[in-house]
C-alpha positions in Angstrom: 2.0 -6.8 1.5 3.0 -3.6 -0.2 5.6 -2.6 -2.9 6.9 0.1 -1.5 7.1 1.4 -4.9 4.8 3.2 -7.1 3.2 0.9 -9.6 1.3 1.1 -13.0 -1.7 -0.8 -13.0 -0.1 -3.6 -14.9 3.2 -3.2 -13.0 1.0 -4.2 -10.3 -0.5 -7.8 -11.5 3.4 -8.1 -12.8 4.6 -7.8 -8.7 2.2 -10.1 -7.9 2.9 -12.9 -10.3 6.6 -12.1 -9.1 5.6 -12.9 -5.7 4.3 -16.1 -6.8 6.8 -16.7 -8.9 9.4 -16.5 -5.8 6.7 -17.9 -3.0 7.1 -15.0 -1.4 6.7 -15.7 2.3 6.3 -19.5 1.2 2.8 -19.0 -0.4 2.2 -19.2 -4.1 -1.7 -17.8 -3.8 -0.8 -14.0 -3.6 -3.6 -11.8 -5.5 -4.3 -8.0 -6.5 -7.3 -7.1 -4.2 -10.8 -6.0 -5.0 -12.0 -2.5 -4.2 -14.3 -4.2 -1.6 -10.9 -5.4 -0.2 -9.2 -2.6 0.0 -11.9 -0.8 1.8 -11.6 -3.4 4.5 -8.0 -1.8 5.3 -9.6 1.7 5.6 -9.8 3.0 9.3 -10.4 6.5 9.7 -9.8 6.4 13.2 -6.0 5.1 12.8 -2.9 7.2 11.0 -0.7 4.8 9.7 1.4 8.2 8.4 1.8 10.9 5.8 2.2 11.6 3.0 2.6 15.0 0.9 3.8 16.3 3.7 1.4 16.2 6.8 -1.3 16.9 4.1 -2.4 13.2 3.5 -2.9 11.1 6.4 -2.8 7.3 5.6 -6.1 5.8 7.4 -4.7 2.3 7.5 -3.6 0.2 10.9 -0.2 1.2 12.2 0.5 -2.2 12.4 1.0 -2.1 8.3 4.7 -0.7 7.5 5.2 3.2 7.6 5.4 5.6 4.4 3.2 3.3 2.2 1.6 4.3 -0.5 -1.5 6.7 0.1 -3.7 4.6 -2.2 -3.4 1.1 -3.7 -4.9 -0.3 -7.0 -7.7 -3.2 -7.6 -7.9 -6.0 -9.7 -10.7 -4.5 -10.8 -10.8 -2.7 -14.5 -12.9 0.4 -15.6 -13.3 -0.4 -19.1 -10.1 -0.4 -21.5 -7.7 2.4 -20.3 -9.1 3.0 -16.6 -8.6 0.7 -13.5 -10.0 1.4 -9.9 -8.3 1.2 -6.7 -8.5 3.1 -3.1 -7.5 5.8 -1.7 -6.9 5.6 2.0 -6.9 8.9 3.0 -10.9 8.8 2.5 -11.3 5.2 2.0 -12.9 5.9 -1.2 -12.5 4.6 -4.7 -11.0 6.2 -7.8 -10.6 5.3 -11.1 -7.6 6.4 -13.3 -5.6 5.3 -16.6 -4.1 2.3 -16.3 -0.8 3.2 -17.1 -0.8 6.1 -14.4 1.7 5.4 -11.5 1.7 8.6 -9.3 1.3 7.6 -6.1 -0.4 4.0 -6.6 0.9 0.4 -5.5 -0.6 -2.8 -4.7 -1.0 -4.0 -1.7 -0.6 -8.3 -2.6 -3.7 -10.1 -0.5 -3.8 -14.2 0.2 -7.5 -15.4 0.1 -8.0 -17.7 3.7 -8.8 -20.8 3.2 -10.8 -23.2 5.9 
């Protein structure tokens, strides 16, 4: 699931607890994703779109909604004022303030359970 809006690093652990909040697609479980998740969605053989442009090319399944964002932040904290997320134009990792929302969401992951 994706925001479709450009989030803070906070802003994105506030969506999610929105999503539970609301059961979003009748679940209550929804979670910001690791790093190690995120690289799961990285394909670099599939264009899901652009962005910038033509000059960033989203390397995500086409079967995720079009014009997302180009990369997507973690759960995962870099010390005090730095988080990390991906970027899925390389499928690799980047860490940046916290409080920085150019061009980052959250894409909201369910954890399956047997």
């Amino acid at each position: 699931l994706h925001t479709g809006h450009w989030k803070t690093w906070y802003q994105a652990f506030e969506n999610v607890k929105q999503l539970n909040k609301e059961g979003f697609a009748n679940h209550y479980d929804w979670e910001v994703p690791t790093v190690e998740e995120l690289k799961t969605l990285y394909e670099s053989g599939k264009v899901n779109s652009t962005q910038l442009g033509s000059e960033m090319k989203i390397h995500i399944d086409p079967i995720f909604a079009k014009k997302g964002s180009g990369s997507s932040w973690s759960a995962e904290s870099n010390g005090v004022f730095q988080a990390f997320g991906v970027i899925f134009n390389d499928g690799k990792r980047f860490s940046q303030a916290k409080r920085s929302k150019a061009r980052k969401a959250v894409r909201a992951v369910r954890h399956h359970s047997p």
